[in-house]
C-alpha positions in Angstrom: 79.4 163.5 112.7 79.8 166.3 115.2 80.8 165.7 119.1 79.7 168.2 121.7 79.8 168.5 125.5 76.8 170.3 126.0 76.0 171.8 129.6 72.9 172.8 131.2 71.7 173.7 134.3 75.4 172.4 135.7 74.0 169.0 134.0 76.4 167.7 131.2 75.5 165.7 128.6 77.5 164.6 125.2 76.2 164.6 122.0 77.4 162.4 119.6 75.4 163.2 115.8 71.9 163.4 116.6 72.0 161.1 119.9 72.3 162.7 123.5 73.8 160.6 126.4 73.4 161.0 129.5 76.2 161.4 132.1 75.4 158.6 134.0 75.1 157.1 130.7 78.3 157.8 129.7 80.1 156.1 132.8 78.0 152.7 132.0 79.4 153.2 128.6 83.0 153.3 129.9 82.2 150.7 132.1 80.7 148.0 129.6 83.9 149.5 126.8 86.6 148.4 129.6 87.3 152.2 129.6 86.7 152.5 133.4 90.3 151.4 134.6 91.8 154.4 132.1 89.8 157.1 133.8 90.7 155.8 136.9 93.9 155.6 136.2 93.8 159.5 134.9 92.2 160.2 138.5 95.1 158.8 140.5 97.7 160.4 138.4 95.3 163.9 139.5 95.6 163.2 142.6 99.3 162.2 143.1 100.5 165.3 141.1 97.8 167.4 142.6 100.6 169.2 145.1 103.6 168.9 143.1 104.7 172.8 142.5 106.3 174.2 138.9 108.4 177.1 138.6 107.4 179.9 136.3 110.3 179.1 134.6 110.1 175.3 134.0 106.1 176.1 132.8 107.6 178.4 130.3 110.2 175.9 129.2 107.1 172.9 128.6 104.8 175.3 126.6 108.5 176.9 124.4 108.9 172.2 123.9 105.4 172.6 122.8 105.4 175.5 120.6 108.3 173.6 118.8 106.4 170.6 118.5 102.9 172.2 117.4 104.4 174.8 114.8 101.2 175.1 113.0 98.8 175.6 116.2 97.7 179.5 117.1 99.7 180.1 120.4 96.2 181.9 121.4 94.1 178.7 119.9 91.6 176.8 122.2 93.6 173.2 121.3 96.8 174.9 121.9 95.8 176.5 125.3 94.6 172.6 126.7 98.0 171.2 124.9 99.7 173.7 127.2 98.0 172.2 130.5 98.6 168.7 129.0 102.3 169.7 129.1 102.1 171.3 132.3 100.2 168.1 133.9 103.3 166.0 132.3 105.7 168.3 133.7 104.0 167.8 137.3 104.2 164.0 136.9 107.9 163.6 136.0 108.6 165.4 139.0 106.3 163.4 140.7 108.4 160.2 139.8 111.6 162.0 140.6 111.1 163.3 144.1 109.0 160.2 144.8 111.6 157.2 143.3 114.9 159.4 142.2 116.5 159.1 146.0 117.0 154.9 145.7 117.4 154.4 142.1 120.8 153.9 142.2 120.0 151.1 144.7 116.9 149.9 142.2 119.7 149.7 139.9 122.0 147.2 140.9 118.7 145.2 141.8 117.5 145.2 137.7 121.4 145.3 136.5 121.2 142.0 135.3 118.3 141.7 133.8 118.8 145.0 131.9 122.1 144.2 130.4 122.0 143.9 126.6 123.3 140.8 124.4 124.4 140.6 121.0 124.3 136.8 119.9 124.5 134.6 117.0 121.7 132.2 116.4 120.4 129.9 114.5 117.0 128.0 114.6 115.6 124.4 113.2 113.6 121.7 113.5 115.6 118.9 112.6 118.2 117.7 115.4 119.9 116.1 113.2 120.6 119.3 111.3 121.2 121.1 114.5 123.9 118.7 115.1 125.9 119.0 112.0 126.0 122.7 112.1 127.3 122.3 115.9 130.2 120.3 114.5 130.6 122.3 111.4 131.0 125.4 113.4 132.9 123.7 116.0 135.4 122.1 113.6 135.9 125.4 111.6 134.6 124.0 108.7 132.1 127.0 107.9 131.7 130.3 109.6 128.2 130.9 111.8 127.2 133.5 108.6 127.4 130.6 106.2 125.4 128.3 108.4 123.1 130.7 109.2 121.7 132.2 105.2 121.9 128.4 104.6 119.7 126.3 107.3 118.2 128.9 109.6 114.7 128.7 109.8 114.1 132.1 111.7 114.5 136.1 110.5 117.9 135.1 111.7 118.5 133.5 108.1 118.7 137.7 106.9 121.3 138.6 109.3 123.8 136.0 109.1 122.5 134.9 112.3 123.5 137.9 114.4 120.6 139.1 116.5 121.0 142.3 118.8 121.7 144.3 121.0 118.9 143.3 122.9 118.1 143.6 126.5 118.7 140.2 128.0 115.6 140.0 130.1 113.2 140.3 126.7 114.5 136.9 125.5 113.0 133.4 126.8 114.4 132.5 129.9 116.4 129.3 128.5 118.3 131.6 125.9 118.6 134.1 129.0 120.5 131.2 131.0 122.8 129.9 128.1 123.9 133.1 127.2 124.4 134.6 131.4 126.8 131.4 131.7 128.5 132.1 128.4 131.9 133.8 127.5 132.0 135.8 124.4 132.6 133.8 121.7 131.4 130.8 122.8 129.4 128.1 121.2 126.4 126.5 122.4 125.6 123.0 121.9 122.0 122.7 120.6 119.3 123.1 122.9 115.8 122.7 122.4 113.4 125.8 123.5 109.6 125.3 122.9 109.2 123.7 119.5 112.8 124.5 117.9 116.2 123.7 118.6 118.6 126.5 118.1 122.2 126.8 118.2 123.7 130.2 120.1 127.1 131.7 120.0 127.1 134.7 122.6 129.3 137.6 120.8 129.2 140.4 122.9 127.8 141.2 126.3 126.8 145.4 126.9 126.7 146.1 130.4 123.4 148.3 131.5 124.8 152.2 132.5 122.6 154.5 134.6 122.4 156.8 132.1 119.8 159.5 131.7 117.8 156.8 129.2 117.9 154.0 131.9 117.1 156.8 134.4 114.2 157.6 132.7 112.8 154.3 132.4 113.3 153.0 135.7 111.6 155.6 136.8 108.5 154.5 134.8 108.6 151.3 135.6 108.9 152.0 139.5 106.1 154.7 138.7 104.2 151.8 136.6 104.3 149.6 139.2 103.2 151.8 141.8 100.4 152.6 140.0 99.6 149.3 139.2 99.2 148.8 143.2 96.7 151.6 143.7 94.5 150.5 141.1 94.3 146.5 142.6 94.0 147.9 145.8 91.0 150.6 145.1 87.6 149.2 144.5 85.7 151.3 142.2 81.9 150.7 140.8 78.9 152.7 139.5 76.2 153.6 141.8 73.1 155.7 140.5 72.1 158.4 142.9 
């Protein structure tokens, strides 16, 4: 099955096999597909980007990134000529982000810090309280190591790691297992507390404090660039009106 954009008399139309839609057609399509909110999405990024300015020499450097990536494309190919303005378009947008969010991100920071720390714990989960007990005293007492406990009565994917789980960012975890492990010192054991429909038993190893580093950089700029994006798109009504 063939897909053509066919244009005629400045009138487009795609063709999709032997059926022709319409471009108003198309749009109700997107609509009733829950497409609608991408496009629009594609339209703001346009727009915010639309007077961001590139260097001859930062252009070069996306399309000698995408010559790299695309080794077996034609540099003189039709697919390779609209990867280069894809790469240009992204080029525009990171810059976007930086000149829009980069001034306070130190100060954005300190504000996620906490949440962006990363754990590594020892767990292990059950359903029995009565279990959970004993291997809180069994630990506690020194009578087996976590390990032990852990292959032996674990009832999670923690069972294949001798109960070690991480490094994790601390804000992905549920918010009880967030506040026992925030108030814990390394090495310390947990009594057992229940969290939804298990009870599990935590021993916080090591805490890995979150660096503004170009990784961290990067994604706090999405997020902040996420978020503001999220905004325009609540705030803009959009609909379909036949003219």
């Amino acid at each position: 099955m063939t897909t053509n954009l066919i244009t005629s008399n400045m009138n487009q139309v795609l063709q999709l096999g032997d059926r022709i839609f319409q471009s108003t057609e198309v749009l109700s399509l997107l609509s009733e597909y829950q497409l609608l909110p991408l496009l629009i999405k594609e339209i703001f990024i346009d727009q915010a980007i639309a007077e961001i300015v590139c260097t001859p020499e930062e252009e070069q450097l996306a399309c000698e990134q995408l010559a790299q990536q695309y080794q077996g494309l034609e540099p003189q190919s039709e697919s390779f000529q609209k990867l280069k303005i894809m790469a240009v378009r992204q080029l525009k947008l990171e810059k976007f982000k930086e000149e829009t969010w980069g001034g306070d991100l130190n100060s954005y920071f300190f504000q996620r810090k906490s949440q962006l720390d990363r754990v590594i714990y020892s767990l292990i989960t059950t359903s029995e309280i009565g279990i959970a007990q004993e291997i809180y005293f069994r630990i506690q007492e020194g009578e087996q190591s976590f390990a032990q406990l852990a292959r032996e009565y674990a009832q999670g994917p923690e069972s294949q790691t001798d109960g070690l789980v991480g490094p994790i960012d601390l804000q992905s975890l549920h918010p009880t297992l967030v506040n026992i492990l925030a108030k814990s010192q390394p090495q310390q054991l947990s009594p057992p507390t229940q969290i939804n429909n298990v009870i599990v038993i935590v021993r916080l190893e090591k805490i890995l404090p979150a660096q503004l580093d170009r990784s961290t950089r990067q994604r706090l700029l999405n997020e902040r660039f996420n978020q503001w994006l999220q905004t325009q798109m609540t705030e803009q009504k959009f609909q379909i009106q036949t003219v």
